[in-house]
N, CA, C and O of each residue as an XYZ file, in Angstrom:
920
protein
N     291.033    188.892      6.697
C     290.265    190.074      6.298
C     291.002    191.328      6.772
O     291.517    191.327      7.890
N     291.083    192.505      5.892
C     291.983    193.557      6.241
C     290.988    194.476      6.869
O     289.794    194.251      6.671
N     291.428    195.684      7.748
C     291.313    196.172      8.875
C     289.845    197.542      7.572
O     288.892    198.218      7.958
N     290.308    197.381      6.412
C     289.586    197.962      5.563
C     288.437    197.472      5.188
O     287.552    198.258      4.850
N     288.257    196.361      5.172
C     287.074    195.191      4.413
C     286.557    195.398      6.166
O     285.377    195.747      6.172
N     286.907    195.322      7.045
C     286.064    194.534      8.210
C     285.492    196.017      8.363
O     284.283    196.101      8.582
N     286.085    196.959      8.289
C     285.350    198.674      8.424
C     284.025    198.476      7.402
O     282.846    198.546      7.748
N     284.456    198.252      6.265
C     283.304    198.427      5.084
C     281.899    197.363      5.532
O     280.704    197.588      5.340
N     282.438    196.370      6.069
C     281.398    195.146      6.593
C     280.781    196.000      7.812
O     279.555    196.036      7.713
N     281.142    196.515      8.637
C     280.261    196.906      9.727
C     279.473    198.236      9.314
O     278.402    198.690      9.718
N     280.322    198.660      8.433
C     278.822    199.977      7.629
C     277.986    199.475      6.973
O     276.988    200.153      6.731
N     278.068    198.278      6.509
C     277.017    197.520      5.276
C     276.150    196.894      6.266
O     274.970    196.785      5.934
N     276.548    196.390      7.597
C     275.450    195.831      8.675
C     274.756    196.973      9.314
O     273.539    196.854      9.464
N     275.478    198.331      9.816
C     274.685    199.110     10.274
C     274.063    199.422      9.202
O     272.970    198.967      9.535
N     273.863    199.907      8.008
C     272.896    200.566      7.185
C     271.792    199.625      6.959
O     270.711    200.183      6.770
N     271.780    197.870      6.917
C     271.414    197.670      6.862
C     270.082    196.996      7.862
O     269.073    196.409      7.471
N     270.519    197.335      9.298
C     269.879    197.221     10.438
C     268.766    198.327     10.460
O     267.611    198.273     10.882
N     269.926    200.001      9.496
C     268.833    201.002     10.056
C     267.446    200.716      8.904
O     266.239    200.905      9.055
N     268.144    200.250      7.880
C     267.062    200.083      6.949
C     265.974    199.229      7.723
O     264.933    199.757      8.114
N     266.196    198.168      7.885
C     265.362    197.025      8.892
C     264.567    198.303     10.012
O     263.348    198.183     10.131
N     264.970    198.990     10.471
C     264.326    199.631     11.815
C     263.588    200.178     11.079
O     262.407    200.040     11.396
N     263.858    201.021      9.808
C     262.999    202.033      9.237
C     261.873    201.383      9.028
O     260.847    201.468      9.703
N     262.058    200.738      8.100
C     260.995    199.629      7.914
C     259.637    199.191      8.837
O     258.451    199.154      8.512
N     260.417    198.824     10.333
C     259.508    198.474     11.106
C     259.162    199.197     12.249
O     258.718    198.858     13.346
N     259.498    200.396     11.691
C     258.738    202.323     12.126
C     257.822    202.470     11.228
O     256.731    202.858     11.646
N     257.981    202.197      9.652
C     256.926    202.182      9.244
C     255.698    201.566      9.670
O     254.683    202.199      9.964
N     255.829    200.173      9.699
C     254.805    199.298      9.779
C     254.406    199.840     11.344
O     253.374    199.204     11.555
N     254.653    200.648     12.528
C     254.087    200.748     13.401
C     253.617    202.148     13.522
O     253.329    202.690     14.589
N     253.549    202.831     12.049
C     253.011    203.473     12.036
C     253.816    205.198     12.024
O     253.486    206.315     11.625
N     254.876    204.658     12.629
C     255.543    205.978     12.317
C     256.215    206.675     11.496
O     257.085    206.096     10.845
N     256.068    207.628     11.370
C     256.704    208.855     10.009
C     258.139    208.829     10.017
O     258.617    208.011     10.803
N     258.733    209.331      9.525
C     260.009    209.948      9.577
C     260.367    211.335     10.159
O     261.391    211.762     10.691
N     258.798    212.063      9.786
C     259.060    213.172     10.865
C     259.104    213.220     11.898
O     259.775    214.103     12.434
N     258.224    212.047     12.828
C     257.984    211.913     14.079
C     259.185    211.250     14.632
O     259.178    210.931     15.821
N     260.328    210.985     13.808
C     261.254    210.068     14.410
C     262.599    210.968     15.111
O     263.795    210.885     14.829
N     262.085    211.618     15.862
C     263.162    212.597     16.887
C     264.541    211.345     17.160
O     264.549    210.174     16.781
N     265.406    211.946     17.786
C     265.982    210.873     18.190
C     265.630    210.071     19.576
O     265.987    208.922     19.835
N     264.772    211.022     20.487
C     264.128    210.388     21.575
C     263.106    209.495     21.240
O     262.471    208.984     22.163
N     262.836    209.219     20.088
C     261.926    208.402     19.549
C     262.276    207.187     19.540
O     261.883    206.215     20.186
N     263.677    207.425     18.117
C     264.041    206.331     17.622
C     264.662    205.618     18.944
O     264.444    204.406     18.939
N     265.224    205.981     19.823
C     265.886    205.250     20.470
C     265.085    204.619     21.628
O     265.438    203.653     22.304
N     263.743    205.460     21.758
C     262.808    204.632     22.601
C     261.881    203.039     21.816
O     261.418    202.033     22.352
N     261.943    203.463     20.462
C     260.667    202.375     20.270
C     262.370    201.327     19.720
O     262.432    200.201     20.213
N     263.176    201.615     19.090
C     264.664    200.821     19.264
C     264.473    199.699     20.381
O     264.188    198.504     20.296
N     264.774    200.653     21.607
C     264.736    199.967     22.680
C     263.734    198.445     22.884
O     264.003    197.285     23.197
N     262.351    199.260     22.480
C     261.430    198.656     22.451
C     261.099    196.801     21.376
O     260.694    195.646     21.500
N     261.684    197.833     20.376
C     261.713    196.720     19.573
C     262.820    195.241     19.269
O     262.834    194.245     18.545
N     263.715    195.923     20.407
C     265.333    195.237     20.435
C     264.534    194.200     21.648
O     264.762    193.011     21.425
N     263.539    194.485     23.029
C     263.099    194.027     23.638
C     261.864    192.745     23.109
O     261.493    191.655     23.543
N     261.642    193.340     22.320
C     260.161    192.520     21.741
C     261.191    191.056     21.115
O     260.860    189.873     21.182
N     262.438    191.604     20.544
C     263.137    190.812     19.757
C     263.839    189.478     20.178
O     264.257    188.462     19.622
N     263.736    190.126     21.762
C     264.240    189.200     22.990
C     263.439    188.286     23.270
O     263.784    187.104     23.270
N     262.103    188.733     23.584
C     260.922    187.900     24.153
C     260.551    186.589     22.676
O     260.219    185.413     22.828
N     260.701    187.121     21.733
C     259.957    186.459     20.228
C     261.582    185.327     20.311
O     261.519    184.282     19.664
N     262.754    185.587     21.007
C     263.799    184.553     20.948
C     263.411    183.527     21.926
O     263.408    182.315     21.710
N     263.036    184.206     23.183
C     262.775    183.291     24.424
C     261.823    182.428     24.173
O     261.930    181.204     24.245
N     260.769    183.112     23.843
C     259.402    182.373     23.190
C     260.258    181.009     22.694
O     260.509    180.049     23.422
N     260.672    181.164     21.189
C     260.816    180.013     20.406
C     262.077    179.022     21.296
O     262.437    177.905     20.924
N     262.439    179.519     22.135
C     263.547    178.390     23.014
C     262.802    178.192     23.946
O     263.356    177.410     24.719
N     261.650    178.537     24.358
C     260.250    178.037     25.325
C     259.980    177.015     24.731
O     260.329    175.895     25.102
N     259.266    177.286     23.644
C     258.748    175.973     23.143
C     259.496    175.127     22.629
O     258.926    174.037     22.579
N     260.867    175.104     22.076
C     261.554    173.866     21.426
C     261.730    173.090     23.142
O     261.332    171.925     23.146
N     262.157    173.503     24.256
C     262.013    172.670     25.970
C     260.434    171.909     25.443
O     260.370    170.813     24.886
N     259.338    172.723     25.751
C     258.718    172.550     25.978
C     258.567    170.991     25.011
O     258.181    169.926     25.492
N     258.984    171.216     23.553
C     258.416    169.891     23.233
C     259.090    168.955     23.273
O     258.592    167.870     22.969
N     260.615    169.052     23.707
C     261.383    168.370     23.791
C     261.147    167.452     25.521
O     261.461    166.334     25.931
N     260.433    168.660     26.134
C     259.728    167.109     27.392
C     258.848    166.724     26.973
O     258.805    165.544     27.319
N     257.539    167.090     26.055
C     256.797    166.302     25.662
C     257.282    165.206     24.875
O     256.502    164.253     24.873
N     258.162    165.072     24.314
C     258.708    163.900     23.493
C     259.608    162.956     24.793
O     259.900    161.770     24.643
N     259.928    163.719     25.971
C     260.481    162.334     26.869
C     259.802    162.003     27.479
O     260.037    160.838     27.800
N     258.721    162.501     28.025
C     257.084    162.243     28.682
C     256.698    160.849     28.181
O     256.268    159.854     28.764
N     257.009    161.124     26.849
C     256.055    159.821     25.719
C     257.050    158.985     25.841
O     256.331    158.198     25.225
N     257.946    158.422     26.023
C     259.178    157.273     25.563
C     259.221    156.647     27.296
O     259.650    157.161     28.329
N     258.707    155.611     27.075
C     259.445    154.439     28.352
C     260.535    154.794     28.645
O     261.417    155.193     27.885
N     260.576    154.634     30.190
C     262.009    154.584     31.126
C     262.907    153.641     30.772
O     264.123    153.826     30.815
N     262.350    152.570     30.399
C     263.684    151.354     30.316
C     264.119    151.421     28.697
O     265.286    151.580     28.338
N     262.994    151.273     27.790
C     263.078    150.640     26.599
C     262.652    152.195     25.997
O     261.838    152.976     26.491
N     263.651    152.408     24.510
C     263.283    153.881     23.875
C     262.410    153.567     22.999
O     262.681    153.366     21.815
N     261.201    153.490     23.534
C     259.821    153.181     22.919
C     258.602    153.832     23.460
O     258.571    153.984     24.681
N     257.419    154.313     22.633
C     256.585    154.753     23.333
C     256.266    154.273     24.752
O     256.121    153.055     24.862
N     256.162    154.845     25.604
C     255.111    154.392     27.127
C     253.846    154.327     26.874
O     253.588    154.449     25.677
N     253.016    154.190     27.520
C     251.555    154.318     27.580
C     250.544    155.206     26.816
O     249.858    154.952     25.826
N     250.691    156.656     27.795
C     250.829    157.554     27.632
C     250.781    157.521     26.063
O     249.684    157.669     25.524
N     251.396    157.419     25.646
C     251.834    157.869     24.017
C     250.853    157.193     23.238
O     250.133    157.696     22.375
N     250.898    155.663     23.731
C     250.106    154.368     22.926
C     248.580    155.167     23.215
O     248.043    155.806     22.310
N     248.120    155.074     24.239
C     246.643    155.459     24.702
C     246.315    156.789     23.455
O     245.460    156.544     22.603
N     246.965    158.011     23.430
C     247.019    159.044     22.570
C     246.734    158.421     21.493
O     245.578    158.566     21.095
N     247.740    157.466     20.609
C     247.593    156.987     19.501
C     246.280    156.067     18.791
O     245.894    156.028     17.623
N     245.839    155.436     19.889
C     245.080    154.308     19.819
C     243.485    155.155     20.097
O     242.404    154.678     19.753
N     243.616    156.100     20.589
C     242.409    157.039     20.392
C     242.298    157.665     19.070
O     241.133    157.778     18.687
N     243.219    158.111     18.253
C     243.490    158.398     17.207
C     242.947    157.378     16.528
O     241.824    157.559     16.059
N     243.553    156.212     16.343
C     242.652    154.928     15.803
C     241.264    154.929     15.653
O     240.581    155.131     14.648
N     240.977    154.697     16.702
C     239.368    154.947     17.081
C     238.623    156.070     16.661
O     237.402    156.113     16.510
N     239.376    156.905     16.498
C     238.488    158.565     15.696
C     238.694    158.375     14.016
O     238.010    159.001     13.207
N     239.711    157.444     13.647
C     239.938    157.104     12.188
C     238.634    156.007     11.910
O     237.727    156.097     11.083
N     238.876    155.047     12.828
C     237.804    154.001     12.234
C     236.189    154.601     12.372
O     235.276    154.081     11.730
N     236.002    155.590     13.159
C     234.824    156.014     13.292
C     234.482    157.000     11.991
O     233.370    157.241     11.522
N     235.286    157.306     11.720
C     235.227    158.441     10.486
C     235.432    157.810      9.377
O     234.576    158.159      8.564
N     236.067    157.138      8.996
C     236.603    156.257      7.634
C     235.925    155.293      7.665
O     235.312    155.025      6.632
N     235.757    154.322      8.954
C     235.404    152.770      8.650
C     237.011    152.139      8.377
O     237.113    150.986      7.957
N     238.126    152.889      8.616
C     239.476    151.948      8.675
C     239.520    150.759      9.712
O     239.513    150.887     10.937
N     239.566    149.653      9.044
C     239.956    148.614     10.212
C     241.328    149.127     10.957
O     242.292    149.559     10.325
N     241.283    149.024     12.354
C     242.328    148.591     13.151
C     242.151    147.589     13.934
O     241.028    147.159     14.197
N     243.406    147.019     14.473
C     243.770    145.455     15.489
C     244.936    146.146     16.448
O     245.805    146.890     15.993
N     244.782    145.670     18.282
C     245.464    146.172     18.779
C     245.963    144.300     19.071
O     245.368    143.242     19.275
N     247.460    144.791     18.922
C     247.826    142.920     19.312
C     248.226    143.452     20.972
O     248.554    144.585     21.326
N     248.066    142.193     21.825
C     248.605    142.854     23.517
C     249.605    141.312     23.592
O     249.335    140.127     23.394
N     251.104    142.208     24.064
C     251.891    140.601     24.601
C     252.311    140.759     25.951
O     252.572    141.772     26.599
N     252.323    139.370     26.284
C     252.731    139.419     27.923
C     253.993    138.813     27.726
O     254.226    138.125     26.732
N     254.884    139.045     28.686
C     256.275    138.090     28.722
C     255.572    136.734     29.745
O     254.712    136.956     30.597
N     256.030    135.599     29.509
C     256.288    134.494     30.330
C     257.182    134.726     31.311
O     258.144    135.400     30.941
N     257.183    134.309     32.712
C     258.122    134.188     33.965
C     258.856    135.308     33.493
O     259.953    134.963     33.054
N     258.621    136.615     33.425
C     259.299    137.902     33.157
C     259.950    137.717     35.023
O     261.130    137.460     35.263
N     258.788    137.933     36.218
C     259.118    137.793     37.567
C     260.531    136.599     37.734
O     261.573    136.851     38.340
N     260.267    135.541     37.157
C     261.480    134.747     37.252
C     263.061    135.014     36.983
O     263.982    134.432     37.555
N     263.179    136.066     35.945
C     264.185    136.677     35.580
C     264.615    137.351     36.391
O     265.669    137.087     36.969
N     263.590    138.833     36.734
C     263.717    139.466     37.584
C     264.791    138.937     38.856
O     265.862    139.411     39.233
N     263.905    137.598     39.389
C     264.088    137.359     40.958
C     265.408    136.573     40.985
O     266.086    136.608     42.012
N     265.917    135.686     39.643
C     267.288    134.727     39.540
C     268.737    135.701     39.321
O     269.788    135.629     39.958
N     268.225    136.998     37.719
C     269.187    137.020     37.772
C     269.386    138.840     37.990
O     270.474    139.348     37.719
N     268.308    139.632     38.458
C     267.994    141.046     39.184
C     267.327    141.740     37.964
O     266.894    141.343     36.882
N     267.409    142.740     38.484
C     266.682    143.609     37.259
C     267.374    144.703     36.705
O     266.997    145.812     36.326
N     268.666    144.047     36.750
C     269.535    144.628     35.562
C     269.153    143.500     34.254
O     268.847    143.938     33.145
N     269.212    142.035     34.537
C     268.294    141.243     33.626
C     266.933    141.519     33.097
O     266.659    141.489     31.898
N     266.276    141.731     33.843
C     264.841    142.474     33.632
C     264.885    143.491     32.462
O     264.229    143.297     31.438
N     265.762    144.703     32.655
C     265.643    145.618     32.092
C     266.227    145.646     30.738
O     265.833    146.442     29.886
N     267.272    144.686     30.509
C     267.565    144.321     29.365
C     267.099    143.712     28.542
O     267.222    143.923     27.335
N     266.135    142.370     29.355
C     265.003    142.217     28.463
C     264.182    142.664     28.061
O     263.533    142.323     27.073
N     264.036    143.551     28.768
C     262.773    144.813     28.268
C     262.818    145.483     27.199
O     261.811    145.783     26.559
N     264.306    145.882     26.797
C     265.453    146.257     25.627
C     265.084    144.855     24.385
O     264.586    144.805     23.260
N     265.355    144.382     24.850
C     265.593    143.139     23.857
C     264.417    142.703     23.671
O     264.560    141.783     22.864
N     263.004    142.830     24.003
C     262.047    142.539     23.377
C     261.695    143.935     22.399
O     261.765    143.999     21.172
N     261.393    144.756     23.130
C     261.467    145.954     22.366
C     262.004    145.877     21.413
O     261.223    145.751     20.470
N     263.254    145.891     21.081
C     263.958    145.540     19.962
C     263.508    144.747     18.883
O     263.438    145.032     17.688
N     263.084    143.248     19.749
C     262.164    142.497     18.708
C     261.457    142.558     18.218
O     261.370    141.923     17.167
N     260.595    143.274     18.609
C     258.819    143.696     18.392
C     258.845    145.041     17.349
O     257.974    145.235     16.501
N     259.869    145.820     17.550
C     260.263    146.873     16.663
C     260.620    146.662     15.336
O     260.381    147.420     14.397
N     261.183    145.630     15.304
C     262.046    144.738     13.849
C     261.189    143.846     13.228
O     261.424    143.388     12.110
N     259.862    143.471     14.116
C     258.766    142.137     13.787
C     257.517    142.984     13.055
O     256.815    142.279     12.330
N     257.170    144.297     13.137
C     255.938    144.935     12.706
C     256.078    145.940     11.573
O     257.196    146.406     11.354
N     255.077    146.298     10.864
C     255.191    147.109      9.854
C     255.538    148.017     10.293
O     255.446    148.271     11.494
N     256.171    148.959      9.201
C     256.755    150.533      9.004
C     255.115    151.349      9.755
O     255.166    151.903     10.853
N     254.088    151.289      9.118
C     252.963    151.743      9.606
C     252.569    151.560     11.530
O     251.990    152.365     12.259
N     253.052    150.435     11.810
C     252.465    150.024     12.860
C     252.984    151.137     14.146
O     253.896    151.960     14.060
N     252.257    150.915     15.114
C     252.517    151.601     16.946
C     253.076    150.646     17.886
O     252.290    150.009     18.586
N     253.668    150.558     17.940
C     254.096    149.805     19.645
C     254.235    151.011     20.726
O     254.534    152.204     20.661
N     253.841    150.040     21.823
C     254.097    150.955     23.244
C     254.325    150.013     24.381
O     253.587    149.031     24.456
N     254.998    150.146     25.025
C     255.140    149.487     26.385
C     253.688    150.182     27.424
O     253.308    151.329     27.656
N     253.233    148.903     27.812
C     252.043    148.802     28.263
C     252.433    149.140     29.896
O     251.549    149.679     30.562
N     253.430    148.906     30.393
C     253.683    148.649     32.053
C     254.014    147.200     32.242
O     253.502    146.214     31.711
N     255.537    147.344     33.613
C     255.835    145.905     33.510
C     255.890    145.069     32.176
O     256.116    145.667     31.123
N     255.684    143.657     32.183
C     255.956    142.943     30.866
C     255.258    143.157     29.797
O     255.288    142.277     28.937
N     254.387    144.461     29.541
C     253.152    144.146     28.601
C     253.692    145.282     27.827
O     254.301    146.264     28.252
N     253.269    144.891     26.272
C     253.237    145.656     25.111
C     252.290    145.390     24.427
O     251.553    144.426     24.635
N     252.152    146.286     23.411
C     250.899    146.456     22.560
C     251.245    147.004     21.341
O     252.085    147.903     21.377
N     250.848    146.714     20.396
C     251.012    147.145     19.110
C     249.715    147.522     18.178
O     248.988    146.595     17.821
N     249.476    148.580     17.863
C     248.568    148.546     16.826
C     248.966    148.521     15.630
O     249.964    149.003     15.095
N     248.092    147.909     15.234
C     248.207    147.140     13.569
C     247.439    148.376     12.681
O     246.498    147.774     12.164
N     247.377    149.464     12.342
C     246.623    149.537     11.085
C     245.927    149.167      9.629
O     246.502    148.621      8.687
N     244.512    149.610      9.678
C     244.678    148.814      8.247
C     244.926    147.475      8.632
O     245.911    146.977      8.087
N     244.202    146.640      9.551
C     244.627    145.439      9.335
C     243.428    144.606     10.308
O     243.364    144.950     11.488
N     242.575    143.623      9.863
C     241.519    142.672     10.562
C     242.350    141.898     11.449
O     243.578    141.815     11.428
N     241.472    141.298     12.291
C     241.622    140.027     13.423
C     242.838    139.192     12.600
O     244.036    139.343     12.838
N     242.203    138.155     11.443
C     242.847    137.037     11.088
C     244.244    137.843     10.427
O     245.172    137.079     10.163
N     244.399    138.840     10.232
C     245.564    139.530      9.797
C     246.693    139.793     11.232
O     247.902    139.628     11.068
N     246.229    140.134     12.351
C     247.129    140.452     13.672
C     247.162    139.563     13.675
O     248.214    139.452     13.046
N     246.622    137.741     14.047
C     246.777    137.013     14.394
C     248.166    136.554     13.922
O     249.173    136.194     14.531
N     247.819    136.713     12.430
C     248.875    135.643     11.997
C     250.127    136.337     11.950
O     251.175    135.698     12.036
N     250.121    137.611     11.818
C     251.286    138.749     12.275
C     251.753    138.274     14.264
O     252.807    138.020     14.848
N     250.921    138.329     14.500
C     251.617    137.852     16.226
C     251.994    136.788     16.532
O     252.803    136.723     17.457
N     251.443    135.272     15.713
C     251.783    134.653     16.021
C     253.570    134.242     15.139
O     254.409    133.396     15.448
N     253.561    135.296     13.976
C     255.116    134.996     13.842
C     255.990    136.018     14.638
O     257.205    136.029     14.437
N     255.352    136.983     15.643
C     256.187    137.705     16.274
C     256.679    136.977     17.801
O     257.738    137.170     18.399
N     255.384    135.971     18.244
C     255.617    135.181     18.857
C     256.945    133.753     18.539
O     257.761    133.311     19.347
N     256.766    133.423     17.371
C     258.145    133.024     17.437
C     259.485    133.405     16.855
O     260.439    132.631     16.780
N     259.480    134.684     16.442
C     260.773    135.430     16.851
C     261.337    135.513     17.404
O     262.557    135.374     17.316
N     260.276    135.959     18.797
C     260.692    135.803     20.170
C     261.086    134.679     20.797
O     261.828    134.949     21.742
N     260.922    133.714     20.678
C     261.005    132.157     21.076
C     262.571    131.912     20.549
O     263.559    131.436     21.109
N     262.367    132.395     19.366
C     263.929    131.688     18.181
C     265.284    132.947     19.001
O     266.459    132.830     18.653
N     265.001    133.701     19.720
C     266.086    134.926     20.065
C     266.144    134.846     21.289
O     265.403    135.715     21.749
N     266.699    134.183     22.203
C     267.329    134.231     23.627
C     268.027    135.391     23.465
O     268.589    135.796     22.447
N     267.916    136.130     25.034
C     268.562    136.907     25.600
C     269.642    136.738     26.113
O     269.579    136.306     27.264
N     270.495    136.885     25.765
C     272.487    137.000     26.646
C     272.985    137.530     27.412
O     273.656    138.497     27.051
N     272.951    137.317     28.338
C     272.807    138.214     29.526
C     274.177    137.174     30.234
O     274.157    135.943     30.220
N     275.217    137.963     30.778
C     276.421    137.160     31.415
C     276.997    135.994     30.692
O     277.567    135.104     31.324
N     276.902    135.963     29.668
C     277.626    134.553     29.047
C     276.116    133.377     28.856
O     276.304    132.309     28.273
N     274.961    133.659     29.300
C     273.662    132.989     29.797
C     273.040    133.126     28.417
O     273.153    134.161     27.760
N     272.332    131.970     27.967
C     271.042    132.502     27.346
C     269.722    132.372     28.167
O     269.502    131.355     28.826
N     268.921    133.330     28.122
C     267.468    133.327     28.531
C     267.051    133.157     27.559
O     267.539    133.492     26.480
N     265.905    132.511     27.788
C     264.649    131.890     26.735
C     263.587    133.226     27.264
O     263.211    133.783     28.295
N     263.434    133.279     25.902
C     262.039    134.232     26.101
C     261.146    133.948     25.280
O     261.376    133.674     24.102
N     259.783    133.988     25.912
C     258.314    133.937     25.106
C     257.215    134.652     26.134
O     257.337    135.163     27.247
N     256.167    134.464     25.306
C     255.199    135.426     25.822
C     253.780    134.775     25.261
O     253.800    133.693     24.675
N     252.606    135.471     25.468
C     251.619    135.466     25.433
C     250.945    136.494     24.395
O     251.132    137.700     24.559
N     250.141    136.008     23.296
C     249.429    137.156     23.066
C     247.676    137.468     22.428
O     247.015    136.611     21.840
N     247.437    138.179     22.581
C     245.517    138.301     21.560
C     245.425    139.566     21.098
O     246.205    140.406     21.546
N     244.575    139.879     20.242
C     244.485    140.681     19.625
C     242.719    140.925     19.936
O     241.964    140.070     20.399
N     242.336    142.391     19.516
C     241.149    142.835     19.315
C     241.176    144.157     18.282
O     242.022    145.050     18.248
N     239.939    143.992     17.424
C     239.401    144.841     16.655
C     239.314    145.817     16.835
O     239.513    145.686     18.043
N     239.130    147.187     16.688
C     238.180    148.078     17.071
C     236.901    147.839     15.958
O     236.735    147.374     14.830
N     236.134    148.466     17.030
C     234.282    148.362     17.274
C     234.087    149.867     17.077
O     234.791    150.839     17.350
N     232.743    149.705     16.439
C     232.233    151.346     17.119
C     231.714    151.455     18.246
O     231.234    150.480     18.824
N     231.721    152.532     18.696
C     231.397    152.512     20.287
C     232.270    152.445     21.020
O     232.037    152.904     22.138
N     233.943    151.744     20.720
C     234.770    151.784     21.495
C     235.701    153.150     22.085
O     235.395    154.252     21.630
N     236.608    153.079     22.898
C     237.148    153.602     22.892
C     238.559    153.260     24.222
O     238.402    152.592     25.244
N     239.718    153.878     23.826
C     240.893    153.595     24.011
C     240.990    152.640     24.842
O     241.669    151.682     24.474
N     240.271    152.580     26.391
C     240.793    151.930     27.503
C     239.786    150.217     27.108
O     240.294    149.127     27.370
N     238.432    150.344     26.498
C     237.757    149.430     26.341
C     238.661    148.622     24.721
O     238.571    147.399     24.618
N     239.071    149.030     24.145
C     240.151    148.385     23.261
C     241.470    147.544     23.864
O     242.035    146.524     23.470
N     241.648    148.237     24.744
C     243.414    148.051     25.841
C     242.883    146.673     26.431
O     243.560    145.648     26.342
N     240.999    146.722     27.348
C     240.821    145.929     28.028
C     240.559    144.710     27.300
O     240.804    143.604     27.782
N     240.010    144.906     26.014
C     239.945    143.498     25.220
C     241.086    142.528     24.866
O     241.139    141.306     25.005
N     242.294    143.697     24.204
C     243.196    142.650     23.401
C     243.836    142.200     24.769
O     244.380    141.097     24.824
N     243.788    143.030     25.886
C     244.054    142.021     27.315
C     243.393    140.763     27.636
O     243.935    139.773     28.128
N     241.943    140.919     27.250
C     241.631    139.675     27.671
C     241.640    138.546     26.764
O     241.571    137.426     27.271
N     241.714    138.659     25.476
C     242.216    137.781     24.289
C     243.773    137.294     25.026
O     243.848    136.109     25.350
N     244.755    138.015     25.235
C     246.051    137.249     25.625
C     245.854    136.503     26.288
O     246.182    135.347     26.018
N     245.127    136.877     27.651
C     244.940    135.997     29.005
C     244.211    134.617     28.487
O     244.739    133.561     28.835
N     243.179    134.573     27.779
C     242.685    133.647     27.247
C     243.659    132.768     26.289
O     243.300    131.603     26.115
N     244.472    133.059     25.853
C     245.805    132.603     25.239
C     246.435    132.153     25.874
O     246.778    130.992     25.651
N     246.888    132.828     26.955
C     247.879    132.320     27.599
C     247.153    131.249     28.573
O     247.818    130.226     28.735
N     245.817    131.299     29.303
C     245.548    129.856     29.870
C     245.423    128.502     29.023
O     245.702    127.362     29.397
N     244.925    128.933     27.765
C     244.749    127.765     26.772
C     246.268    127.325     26.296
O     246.390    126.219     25.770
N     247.510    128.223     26.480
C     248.829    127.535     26.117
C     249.412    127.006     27.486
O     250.476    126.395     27.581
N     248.550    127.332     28.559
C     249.111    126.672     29.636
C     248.492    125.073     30.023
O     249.138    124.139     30.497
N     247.399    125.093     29.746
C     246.513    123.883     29.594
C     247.338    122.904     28.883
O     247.772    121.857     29.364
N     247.507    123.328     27.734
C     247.869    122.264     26.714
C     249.286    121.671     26.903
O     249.806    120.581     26.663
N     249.689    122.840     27.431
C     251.208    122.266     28.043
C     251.014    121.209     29.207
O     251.619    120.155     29.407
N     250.178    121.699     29.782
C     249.993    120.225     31.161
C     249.013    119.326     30.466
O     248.158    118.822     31.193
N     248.983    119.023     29.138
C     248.165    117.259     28.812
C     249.538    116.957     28.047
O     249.723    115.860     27.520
């Protein structure tokens, strides 16, 4: 660009800045007569300041939601935490109360998750944590929620979807999990888990949903432990 064009470019930006100022002298009300130069260069000032704060502002809030979005995502596994699920699954519950939409929360436990832990540390641990995640992510509908529950537990809500519908959805997520050992050092780990599902009810709400499809697993998981010892 010649030393001529870059002259002509910075008169075409100033005229067009002053136009912009004029403009928003108008809108605050001021004349052109009233615009001394102790004027212009005070509400200038002013407005070059406002221009600052309306920048800071919007880089306030893009932080701001950018920790709310790491708030929500598990430490180990890049999947909702709790936190996030609980939010969501209240959401549920304000849908089915308003619509009558069925929802199903499925809850899974890992098997001897502690056993891993304690043989091969919890750099093992944490990879399985990865690697179920993974599974459970790849096993559920486009629609669906997962969240890491704490320790070995996850949860998924099913939308749009009855009891005999999670069931038979968990029980092929259950052997996904079964058919996909973890590789860890040259090792395969066997992994499986536990799981139950519950409805939402009216009357419910988030933590009394969490506590059911908990106790559906547990009830699962003693009846697959039973049957294993006959």
């Amino acid at each position: 660009m010649t030393s001529e064009a870059i002259r002509d470019l910075t008169k075409a930006i100033s005229a067009e800045k002053k136009t912009k100022l004029s403009d928003r002298f108008a809108m605050l009300g001021i004349s052109e007569a009233e615009l001394t130069p102790s004027v212009r260069l005070a509400v200038s000032a002013m407005l070059e300041k406002l221009d600052d704060l309306s920048r800071e502002l919007s880089r306030t809030k893009e932080s701001l939601a950018e920790i709310e979005r790491l708030v929500d995502v598990d430490v180990v596994a890049p999947i909702p935490n709790r936190r996030a699920f609980m939010r969501r699954l209240a959401w549920a519950i304000t849908m089915h109360e308003r619509y009558n939409h069925p929802s199903t929360v499925l809850y899974f436990d890992l098997n001897e998750f502690k056993q891993v832990n304690d043989t091969y540390g919890h750099a093992a641990g944490d990879l399985m944590i990865r690697h179920v995640s993974q599974l459970l992510s790849t096993a559920m509908r486009e629609s669906d929620f997962l969240g890491r529950i704490g320790g070995d537990e996850f949860a998924i809500i099913m939308y749009h979807a009855d009891e005999p519908a999670a069931r038979k959805r968990g029980a092929r997520i259950i052997e996904k999990l079964q058919n996909t050992p973890l590789i860890f050092n040259g090792k395969q780990l066997r992994v499986s888990a536990a799981f139950g599902c519950y409805t939402i009810a009216s009357g419910d709400d988030a933590e009394s949903v969490l506590a059911g499809a908990d106790m559906s697993m547990y009830v699962h998981k003693r009846l697959t432990k039973a049957n294993a010892a006959h």
